[in-house]
C-alpha positions as CSV (number, residue, x, y, z in Angstrom):
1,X,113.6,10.0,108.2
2,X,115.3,13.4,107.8
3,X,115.0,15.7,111.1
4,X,113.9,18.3,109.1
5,X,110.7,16.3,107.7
6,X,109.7,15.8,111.3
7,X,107.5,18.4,113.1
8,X,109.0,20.9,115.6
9,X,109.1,20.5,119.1
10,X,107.1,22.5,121.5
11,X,108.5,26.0,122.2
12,X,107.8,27.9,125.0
13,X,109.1,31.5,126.2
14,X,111.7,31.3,127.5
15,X,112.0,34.8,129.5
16,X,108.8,32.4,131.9
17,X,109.9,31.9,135.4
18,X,111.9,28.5,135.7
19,X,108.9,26.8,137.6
20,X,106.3,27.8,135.0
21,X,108.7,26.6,131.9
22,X,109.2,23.1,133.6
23,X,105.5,22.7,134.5
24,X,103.7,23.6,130.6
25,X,106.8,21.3,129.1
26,X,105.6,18.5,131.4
27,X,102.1,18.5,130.1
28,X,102.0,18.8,126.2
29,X,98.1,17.7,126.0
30,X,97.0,19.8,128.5
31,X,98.2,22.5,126.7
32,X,96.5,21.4,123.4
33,X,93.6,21.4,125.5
34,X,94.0,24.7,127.1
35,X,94.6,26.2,123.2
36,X,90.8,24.6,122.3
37,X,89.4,26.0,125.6
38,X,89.2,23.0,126.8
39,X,87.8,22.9,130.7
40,X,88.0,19.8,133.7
41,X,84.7,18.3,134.0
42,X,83.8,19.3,137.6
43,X,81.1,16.5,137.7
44,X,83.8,14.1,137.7
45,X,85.4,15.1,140.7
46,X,87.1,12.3,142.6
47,X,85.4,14.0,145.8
48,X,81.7,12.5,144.9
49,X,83.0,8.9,145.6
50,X,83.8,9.5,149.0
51,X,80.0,11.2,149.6
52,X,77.9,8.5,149.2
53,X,80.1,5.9,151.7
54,X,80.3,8.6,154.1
55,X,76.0,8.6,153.8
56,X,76.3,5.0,154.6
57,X,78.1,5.0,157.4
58,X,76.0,7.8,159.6
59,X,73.0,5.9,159.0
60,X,74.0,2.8,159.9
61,X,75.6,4.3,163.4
62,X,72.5,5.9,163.6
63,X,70.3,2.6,163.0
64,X,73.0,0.8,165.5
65,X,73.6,-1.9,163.8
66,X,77.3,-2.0,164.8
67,X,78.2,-4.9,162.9
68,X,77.4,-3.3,159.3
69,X,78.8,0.3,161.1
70,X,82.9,-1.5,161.5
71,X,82.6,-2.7,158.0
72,X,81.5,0.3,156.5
73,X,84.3,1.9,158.3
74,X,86.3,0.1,156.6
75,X,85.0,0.6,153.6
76,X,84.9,4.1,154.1
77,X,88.8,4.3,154.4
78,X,89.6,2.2,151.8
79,X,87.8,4.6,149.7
80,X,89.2,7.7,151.5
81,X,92.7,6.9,150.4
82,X,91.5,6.0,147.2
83,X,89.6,9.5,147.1
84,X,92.9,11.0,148.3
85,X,95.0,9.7,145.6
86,X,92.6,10.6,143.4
87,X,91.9,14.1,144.7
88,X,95.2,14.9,144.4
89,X,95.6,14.1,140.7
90,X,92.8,15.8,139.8
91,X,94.0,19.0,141.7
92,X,96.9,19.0,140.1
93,X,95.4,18.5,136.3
94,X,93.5,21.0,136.9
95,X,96.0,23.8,138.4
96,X,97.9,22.8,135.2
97,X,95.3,22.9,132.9
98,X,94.6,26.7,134.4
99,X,98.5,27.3,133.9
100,X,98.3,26.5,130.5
101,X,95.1,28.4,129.8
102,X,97.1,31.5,131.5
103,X,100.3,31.4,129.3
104,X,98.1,30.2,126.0
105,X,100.4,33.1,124.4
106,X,103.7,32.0,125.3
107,X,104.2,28.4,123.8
108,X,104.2,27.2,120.2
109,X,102.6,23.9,119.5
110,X,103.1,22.1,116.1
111,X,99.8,22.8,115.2
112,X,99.7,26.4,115.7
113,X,102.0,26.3,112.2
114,X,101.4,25.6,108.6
115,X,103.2,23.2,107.1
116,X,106.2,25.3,105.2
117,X,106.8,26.9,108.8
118,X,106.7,24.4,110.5
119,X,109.6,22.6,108.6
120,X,111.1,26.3,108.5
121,X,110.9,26.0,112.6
122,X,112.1,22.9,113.1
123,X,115.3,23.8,111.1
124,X,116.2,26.4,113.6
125,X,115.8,24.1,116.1
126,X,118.1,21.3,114.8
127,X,120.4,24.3,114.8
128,X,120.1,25.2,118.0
129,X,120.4,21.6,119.3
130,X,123.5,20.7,117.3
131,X,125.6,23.9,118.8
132,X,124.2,23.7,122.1
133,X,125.1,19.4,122.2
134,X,128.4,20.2,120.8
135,X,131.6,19.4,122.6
136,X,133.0,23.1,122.0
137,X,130.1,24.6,123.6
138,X,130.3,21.7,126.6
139,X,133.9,22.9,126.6
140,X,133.5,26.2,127.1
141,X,136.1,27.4,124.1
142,X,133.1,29.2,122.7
143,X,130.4,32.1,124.2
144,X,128.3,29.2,126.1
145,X,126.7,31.4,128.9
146,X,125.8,33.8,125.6
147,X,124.6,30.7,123.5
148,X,122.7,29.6,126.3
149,X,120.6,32.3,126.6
150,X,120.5,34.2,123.6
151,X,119.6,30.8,121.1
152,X,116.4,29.8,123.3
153,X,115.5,33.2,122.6
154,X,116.1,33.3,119.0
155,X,113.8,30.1,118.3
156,X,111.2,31.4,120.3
157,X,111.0,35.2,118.6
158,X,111.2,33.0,115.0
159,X,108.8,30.7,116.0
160,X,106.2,33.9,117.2
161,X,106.4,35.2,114.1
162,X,105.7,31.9,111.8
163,X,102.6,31.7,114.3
164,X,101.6,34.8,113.0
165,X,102.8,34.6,110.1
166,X,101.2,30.9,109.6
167,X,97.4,32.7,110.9
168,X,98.1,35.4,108.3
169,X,98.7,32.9,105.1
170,X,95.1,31.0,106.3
171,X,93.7,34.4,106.1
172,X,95.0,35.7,103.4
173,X,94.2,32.4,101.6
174,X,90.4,32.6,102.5
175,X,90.2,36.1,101.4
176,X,91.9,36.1,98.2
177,X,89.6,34.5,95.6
178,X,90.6,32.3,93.6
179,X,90.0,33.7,90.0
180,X,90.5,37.8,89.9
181,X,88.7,40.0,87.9
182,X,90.2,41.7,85.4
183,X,92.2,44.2,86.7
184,X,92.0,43.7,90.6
185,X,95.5,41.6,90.5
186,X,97.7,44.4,91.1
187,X,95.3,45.0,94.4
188,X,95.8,42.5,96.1
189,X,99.6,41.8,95.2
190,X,100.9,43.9,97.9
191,X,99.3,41.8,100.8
192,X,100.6,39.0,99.1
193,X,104.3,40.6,99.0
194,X,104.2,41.7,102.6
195,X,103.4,37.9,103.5
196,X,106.0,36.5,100.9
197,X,108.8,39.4,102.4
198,X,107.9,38.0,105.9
199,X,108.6,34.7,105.1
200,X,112.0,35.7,103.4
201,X,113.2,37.4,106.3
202,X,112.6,34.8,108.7
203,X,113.8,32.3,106.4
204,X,117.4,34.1,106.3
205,X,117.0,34.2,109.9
206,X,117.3,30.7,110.0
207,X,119.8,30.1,107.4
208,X,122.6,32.5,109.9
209,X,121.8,29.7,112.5
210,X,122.3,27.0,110.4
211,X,125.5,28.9,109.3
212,X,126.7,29.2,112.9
213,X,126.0,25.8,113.7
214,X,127.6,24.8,110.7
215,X,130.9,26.6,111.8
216,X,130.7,25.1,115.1
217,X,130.0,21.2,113.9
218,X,133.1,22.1,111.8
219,X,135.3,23.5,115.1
220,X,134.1,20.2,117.1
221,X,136.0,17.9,114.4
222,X,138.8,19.8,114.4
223,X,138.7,20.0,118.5
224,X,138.0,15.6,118.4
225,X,141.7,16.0,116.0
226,X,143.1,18.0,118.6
227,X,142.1,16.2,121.8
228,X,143.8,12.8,119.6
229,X,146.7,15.3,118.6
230,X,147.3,15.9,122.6
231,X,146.9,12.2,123.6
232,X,149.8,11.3,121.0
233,X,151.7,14.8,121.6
234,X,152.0,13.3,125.2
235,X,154.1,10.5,123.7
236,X,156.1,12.8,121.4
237,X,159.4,11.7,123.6
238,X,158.8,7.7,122.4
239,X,158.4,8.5,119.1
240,X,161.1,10.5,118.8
241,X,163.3,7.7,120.8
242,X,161.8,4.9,118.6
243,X,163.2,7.2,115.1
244,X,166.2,8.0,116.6
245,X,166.9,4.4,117.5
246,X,166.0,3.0,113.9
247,X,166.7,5.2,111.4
248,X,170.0,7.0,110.3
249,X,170.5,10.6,112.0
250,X,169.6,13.0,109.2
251,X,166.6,11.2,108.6
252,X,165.7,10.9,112.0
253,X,165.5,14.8,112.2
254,X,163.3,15.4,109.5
255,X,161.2,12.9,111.0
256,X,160.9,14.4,114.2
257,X,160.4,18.3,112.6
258,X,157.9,17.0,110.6
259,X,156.0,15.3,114.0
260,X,156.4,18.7,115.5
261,X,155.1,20.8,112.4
262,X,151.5,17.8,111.8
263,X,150.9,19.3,115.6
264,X,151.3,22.9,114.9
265,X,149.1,22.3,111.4
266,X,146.7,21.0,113.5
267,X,146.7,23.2,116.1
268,X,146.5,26.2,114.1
269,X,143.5,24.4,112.7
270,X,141.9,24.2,115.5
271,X,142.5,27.7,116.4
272,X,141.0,28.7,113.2
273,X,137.9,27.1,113.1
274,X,136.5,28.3,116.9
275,X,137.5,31.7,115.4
276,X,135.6,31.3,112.6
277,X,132.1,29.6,115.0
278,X,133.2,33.1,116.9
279,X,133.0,35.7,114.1
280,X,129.5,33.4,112.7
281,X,128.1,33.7,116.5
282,X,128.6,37.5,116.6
283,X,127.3,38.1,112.9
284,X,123.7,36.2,114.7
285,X,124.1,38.1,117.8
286,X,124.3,41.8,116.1
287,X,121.4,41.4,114.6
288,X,119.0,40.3,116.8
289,X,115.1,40.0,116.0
290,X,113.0,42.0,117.1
């Protein structure tokens, strides 16, 4: 299936404290729950099973019978640490659930989206992901610490606005009828153009990330030719023995300049395309959105 067809990923703000950001990505249902309203069922509480046990067992030590008393003991741990486990699970669902409910404003789930932004959201984020995975970026011969913080931020302020944007087409749709009157078209057009100019600006948002990650796929083959480039330039000396042992002298020598000019070719190659992944990232980063 093509990446693009596939929904986007969950975003979340990424200006949230560390903690926060790890805990709403490790719970994607709870936060489709939080965005219904959903709430935790406090009659379910793990607690109750530990109540009516704990009833048993004072009135059998007040009854004496001491026999039924030890093995309701025991049954009353067994279902302590049960309650425990148990407890703790549901403490911790429900601190996240509240967490979710908290920051209900700053994550984007597929859902939130209509279909054409949601395919318009995911692009960015394939473009994100491919320069951010790629080996120039791992290598540091581009802005990482730069791409590393400005990109998250960039798919996050596009995907805001297709939520918005995506709440304002449903809208719109449900006001506009469907046949005008006579006359009333040129009414309501400029709603419709406002939504339609939204949708182009965002759309050429994403197209200067797909640009930039385009440059940078391109510098990362270039680079994989390089890194091969350096493995053989390493043997350059064998080569050059191995023509100059088999081949007549003049020969030899154009052999060996034209070993030394592949490498430069190459080089300058290389050279040119992380320049070029350079001038694309600071053509994104000039124009921020805001």
């Amino acid at each position: 299936m093509d990446p693009r067809a596939l929904p986007p990923r969950l975003v979340i703000d990424p200006s949230l404290p560390p903690e926060t950001l790890a805990e709403l990505r490790s719970s994607p249902h709870l936060l489709r729950q939080a965005r219904v309203g959903a709430r935790m069922d406090t009659t379910k509480n793990p607690a109750l099973m530990f109540v009516l046990p704990g009833f048993l067992v004072m009135i059998l030590l007040v009854a004496g019978w001491t026999e039924f008393f030890v093995a309701g003991v025991g049954i009353g741990l067994i279902v302590l640490i049960r309650w425990m486990a148990l407890d703790s699970s549901y403490r911790s669902t429900k601190r996240r659930l509240r967490l979710a409910q908290a920051h209900a404003d700053r994550y984007i789930l597929p859902e939130d989206l209509d279909r054409p932004c949601q395919m318009l959201l995911r692009r960015a984020q394939n473009a994100v992901e491919a320069i951010l995975h790629s080996k120039v970026h791992r290598s540091g011969l581009i802005d990482s610490i730069e791409n590393q913080v400005s990109l998250p931020e960039e798919v996050w302020q596009i995907g805001e606005r297709l939520r918005r944007l995506s709440a304002m087409h449903a809208e719109h749709g449900k006001l506009i009828p469907r046949e005008l009157p006579p006359g009333m078209e040129d009414a309501f057009k400029p709603y419709t153009s406002a939504l339609d100019a939204a949708w182009t600006s965002l759309s050429q948002r994403v197209r200067h990330l797909e640009k930039y990650a385009k440059q940078v796929l391109k510098a990362d083959k270039v680079y994989h030719a390089h890194m091969r480039l350096e493995a053989l330039a390493a043997r350059t000396p064998d080569y050059q023995q191995l023509i100059a042992e088999t081949v007549r002298d003049e020969l030899a020598h154009a052999r060996i300049r034209e070993l030394a000019d592949q490498a430069a070719h190459v080089r300058k190659l290389f050279e040119e395309s992380i320049l070029q992944a350079r001038q694309a990232a600071g053509e994104l980063l000039r124009s921020p959105l805001t």
